[in-house]
C-alpha positions in Angstrom: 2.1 2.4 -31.3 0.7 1.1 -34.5 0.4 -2.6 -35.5 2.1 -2.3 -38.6 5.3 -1.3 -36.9 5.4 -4.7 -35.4 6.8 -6.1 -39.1 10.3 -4.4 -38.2 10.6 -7.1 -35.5 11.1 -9.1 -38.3 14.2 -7.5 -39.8 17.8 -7.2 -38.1 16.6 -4.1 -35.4 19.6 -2.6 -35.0 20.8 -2.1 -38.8 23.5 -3.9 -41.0 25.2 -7.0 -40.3 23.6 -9.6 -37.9 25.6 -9.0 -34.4 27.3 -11.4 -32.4 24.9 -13.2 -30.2 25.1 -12.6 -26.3 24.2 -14.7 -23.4 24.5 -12.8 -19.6 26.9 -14.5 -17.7 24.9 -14.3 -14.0 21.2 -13.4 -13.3 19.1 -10.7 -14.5 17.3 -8.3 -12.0 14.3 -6.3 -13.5 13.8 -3.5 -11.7 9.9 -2.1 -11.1 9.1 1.1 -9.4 6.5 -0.1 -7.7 5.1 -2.1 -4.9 4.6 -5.6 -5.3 1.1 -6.7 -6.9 1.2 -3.5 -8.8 0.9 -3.2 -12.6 4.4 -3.1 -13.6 5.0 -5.8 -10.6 2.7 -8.3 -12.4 4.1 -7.7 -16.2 7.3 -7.7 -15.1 7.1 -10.9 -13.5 5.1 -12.5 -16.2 7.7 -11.8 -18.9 10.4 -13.5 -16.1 10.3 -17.3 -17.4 9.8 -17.2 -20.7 12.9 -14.6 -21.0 14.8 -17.1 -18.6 14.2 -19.4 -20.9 15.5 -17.5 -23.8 18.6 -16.0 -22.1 19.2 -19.2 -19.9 20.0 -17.0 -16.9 17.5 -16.2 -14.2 15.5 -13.4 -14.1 14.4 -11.6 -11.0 11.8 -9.1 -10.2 13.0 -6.5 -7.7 10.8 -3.7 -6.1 12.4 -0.4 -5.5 9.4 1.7 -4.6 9.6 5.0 -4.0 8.8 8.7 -5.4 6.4 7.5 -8.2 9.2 5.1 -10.3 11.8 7.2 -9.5 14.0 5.3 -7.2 13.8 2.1 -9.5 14.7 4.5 -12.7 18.2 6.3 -10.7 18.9 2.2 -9.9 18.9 1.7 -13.5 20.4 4.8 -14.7 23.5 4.6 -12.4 23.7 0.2 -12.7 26.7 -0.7 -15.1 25.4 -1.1 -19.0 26.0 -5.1 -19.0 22.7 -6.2 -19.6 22.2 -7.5 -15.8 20.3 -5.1 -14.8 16.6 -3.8 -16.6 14.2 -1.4 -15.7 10.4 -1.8 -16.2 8.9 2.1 -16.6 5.7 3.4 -17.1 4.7 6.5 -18.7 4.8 8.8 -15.7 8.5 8.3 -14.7 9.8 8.4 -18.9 8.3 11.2 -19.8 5.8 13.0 -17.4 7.9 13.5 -14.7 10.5 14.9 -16.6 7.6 17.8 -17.8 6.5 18.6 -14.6 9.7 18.9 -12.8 12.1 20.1 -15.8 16.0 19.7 -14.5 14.7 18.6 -11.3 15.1 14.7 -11.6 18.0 13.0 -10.2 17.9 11.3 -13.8 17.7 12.5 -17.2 15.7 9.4 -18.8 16.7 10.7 -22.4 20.4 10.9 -21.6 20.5 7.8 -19.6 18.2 4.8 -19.5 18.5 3.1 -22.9 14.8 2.3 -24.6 14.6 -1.6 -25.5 10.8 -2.6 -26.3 7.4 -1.0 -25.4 5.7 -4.0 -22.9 2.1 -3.5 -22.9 -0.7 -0.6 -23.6 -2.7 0.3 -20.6 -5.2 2.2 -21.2 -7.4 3.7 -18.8 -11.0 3.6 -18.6 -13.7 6.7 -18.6 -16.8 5.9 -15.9 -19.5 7.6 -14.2 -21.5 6.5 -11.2 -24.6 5.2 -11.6 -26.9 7.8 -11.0 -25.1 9.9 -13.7 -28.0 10.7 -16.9 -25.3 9.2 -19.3 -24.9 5.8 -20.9 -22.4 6.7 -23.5 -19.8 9.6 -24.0 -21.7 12.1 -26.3 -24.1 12.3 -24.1 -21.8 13.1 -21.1 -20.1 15.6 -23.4 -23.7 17.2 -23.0 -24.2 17.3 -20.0 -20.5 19.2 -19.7 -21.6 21.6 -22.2 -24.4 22.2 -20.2 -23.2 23.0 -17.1 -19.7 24.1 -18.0 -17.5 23.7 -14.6 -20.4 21.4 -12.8 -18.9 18.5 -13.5 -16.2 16.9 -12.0 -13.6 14.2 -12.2 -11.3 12.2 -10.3 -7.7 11.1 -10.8 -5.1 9.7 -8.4 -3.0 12.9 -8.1 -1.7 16.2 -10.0 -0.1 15.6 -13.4 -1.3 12.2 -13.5 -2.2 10.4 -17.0 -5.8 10.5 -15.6 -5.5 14.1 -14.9 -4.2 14.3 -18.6 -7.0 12.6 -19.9 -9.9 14.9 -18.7 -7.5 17.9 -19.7 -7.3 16.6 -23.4 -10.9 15.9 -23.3 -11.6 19.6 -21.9 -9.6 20.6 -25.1 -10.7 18.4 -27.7 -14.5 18.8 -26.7 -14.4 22.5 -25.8 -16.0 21.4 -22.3 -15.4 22.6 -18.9 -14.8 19.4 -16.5 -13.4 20.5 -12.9 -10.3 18.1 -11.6 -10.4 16.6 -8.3 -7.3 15.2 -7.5 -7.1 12.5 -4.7 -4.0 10.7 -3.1 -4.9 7.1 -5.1 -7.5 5.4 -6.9 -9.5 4.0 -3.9 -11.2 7.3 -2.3 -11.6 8.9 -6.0 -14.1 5.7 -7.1 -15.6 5.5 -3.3 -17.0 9.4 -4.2 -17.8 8.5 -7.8 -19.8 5.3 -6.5 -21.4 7.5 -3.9 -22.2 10.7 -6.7 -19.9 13.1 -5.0 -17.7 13.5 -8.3 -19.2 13.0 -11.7 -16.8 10.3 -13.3 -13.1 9.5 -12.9 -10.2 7.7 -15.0 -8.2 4.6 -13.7 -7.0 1.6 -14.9 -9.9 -1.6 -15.7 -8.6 -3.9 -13.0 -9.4 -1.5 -10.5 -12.6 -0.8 -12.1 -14.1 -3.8 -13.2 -15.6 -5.0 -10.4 -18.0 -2.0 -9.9 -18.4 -2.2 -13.7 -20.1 -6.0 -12.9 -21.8 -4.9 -10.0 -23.6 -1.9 -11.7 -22.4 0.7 -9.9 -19.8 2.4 -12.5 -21.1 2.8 -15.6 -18.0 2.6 -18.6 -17.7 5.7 -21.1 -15.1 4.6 -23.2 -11.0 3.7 -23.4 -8.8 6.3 -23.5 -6.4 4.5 -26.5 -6.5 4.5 -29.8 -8.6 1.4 -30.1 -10.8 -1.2 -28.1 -9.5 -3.0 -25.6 -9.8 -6.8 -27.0 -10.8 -8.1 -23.4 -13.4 -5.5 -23.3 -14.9 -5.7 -27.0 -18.2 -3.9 -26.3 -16.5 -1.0 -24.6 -15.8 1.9 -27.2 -12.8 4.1 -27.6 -13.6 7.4 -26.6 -12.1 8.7 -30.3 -15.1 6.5 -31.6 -17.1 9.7 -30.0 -16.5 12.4 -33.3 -15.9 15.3 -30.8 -13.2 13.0 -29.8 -12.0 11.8 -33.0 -8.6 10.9 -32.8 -8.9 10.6 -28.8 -5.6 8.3 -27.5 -3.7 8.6 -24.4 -2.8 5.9 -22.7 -0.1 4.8 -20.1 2.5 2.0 -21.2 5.2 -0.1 -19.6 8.2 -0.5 -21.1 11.7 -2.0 -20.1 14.7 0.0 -20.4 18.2 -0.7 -19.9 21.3 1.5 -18.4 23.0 3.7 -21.0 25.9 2.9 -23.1 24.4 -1.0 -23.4 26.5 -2.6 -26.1 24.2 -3.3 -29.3 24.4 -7.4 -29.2 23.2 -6.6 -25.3 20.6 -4.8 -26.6 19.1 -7.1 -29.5 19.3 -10.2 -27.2 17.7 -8.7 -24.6 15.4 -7.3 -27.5 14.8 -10.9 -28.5 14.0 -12.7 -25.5 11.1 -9.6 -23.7 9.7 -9.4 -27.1 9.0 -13.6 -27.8 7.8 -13.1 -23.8 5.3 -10.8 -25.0 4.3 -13.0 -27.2 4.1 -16.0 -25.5 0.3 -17.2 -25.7 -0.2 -17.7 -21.9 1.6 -14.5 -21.2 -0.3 -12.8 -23.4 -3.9 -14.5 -22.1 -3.1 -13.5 -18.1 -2.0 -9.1 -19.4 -5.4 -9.3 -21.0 -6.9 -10.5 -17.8 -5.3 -7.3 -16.0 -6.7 -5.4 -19.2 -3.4 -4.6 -20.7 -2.4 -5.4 -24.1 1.3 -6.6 -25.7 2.4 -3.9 -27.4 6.4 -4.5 -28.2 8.5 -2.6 -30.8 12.1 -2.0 -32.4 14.4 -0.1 -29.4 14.4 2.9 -32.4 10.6 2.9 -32.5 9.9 2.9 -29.2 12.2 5.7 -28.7 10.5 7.7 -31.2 7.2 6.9 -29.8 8.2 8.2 -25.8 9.6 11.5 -28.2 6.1 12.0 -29.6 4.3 10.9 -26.6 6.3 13.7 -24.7 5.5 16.5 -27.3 1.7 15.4 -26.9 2.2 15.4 -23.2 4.1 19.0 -22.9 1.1 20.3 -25.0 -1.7 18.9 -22.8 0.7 20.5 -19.6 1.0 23.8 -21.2 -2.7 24.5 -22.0 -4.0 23.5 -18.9 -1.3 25.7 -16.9 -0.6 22.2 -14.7 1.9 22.3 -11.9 3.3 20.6 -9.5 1.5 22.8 -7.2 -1.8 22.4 -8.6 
């Protein structure tokens, strides 16, 4: 989402008349999707205190792992709309989900989780192994064009935003790289490490460490922009067959349906002065995530846009569920 957005935060976000203020009555339960230590775990739980602080109710973190999100997001669709109880989402159980298994869901996220604030941008990163000829992404691109079908790329599963992300570079760059789907990150960057698959796409705190050591090799971020704890690292749209390159995953906390608007803004309120909370914002760079909150009405019209984008990249690259 773009900066310049960020200046509606400023304004009443909900239109007209400032509402009556709200304070929840009992604790707050946050609900993430997956299992503790994970992504979503840690943002969730670093946005806890300071919106404790702002809501003067405790906030709790509580794991409902399951089916890629989708426990966590039924929870949240079916709690009661008093505020109490929040879901923290990614990407895949919003809007990819939804594409790949059309009617299928036992939740319609569109009908029935409410959007309240984008959390964070989490890019993914592009690397090779180290024995790959390549040192930046043009002159990967080459070597695709080269060998059209030769080389390969891991992601942790069909469907996946890092399955998406060699898919919209196959499209953009008019190159040929072959998927190679494994069951999670750890036995796609053992094979890239080793040279079995060319390069994969995961997120940088799963990466980095190989990055140190030498033995990945970084191609570029798959958003819009840098990453500002990895400066020297470009953007892969910085690569002009790329231009205009971005897709990322995101985090962002929804509420139940039918959430009354002073619920809403307060809730608004307190997760958006938590993401921007200097030591809150200092540790989600040190997981190489990035604040990104909004207006509930732009973040909703970003997941719309975000789905079209997605629905494309599905549609040309015939992906199914089945492979």
């Amino acid at each position: 989402m773009q900066i310049a957005r960020r200046a509606l935060l400023a304004t009443p976000l909900l239109g007209g008349p400032l509402l009556a203020s709200w304070a929840p009555d009992r604790p707050i339960r946050i609900l993430v999707g997956f299992a503790a230590g994970g992504g979503t775990d840690i943002v969730a739980r670093l946005m806890a205190e300071p919106m404790r602080a702002a809501l003067g109710q405790p906030v709790l973190i509580e794991t409902r792992a399951g089916s890629s999100g989708q426990v966590a997001a039924l929870a949240a669709a079916r709690a009661a709309p008093d505020g109490t109880t929040l879901l923290l989402a990614t990407a895949g159980e919003i809007v990819t989900a939804p594409l790949l298994a059309p009617g299928r869901l036992p939740y319609d996220p569109a009908r029935e989780l409410a959007p309240i604030t984008n959390a964070v941008r989490v890019p993914n990163l592009l690397v090779v192994g180290a024995m790959v000829p390549a040192t930046q992404a043009a002159e990967l691109l080459a070597l695709a064009r080269a060998r059209p079908g030769a080389l390969t790329y891991g992601s942790s599963g069909i469907g996946n935003l890092a399955h998406l992300n060699g898919e919209l570079i196959n499209r953009m760059a008019g190159v040929e790289l072959t998927h190679v789907p494994y069951r999670g990150p750890a036995a796609a960057i053992a094979d890239v490490v080793a040279g079995r698959v060319t390069m994969m796409f995961a997120g940088a705190p799963v990466l980095m460490p190989l990055i140190r050591e030498g033995r990945l090799r970084v191609m570029g971020v798959t958003g819009a922009r840098r990453l500002a704890a990895l400066p020297e690292c470009p953007a892969l749209a910085e690569t002009p067959a790329l231009a205009g390159y971005a897709l990322e995953n995101w985090f962002g906390l929804f509420g139940p349906a039918g959430m009354a608007p002073e619920v809403t803004q307060a809730i608004h309120a307190a997760a958006t002065g938590a993401l921007r909370d200097g030591e809150v914002v200092r540790r989600l760079a040190e997981q190489g995530v990035e604040p990104d909150p909004d207006s509930p009405a732009n973040f909703a019209a970003f997941i719309a846009a975000e789905g079209r984008k997605l629905a494309e990249i599905i549609r040309a690259a015939n992906i199914t569920l089945e492979g």
